[in-house]
N, C-alpha and C positions, 0 to 999 in steps of 0.2 A: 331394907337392903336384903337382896339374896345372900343365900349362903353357897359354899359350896357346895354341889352335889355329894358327894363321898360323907360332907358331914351332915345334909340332911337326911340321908339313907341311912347313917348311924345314929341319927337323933329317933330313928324308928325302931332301935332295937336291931339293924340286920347289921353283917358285918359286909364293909366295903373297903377299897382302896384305890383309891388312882394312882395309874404308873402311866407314864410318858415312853410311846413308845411311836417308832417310823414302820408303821407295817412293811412296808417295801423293803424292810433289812429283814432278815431273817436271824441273825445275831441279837437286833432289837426284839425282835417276838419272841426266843430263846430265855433273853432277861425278863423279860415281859412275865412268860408264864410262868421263871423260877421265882419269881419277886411276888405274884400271886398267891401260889402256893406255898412259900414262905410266909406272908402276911394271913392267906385265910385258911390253910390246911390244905384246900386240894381244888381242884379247878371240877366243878360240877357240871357247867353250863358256859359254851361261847357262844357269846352273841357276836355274829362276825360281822359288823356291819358300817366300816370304813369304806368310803366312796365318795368321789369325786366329781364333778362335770368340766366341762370344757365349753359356754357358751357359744353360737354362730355356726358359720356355716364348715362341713368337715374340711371344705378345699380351703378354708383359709387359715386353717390349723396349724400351727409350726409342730416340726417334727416333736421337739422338746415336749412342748403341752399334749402330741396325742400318747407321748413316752410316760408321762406323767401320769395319764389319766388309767392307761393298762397296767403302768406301775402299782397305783392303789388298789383298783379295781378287782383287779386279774392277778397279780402276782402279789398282793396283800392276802385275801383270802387264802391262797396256798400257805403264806408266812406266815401268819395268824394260826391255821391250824396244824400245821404242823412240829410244833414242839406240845401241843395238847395232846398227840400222841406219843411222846416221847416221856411226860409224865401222868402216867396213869393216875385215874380219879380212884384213892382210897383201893380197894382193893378189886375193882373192878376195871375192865379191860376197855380201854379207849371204842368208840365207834369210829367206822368211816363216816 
């Protein structure tokens, strides 16, 4: 049986956490990076790398699913990173 990921990263000595979060909120990403940094000290490195598809052809795409797919894509990355600037890593100054 697999394990969870978060516990075989810890079965290696490194410190992890999963948190459950909807990129597309920006409230969720907010908890996201306080719950982070709460848990491991400071947020060093995001890997921003939520993404979605939308199978077929674009003309038969309901609005909803092409809403969906910019939601993650596009407006996830902005949510994702930005409360990484809002708390700085340790004592060094966020990048863009």
């Amino acid at each position: 049986m697999n394990s969870w990921p978060p516990d075989e990263v810890k079965s290696r000595g490194v410190k992890a956490a999963a948190i459950l979060a909807d990129v597309t909120r920006l409230a969720d990403c907010e908890r996201m990076a306080a719950e982070t940094v709460k848990a491991l000290g400071s947020i060093d490195v995001l890997v921003n790398n939520a993404g979605i598809i939308a199978a077929g052809p674009v003309a038969e795409f309901s609005e909803e699913a092409w809403d969906r797919v910019m939601a993650v894509n596009a407006k996830g990355r902005f949510c994702a990173r930005r409360p990484r600037s809002l708390i700085c890593c340790g004592t060094r100054k966020a990048q863009s």
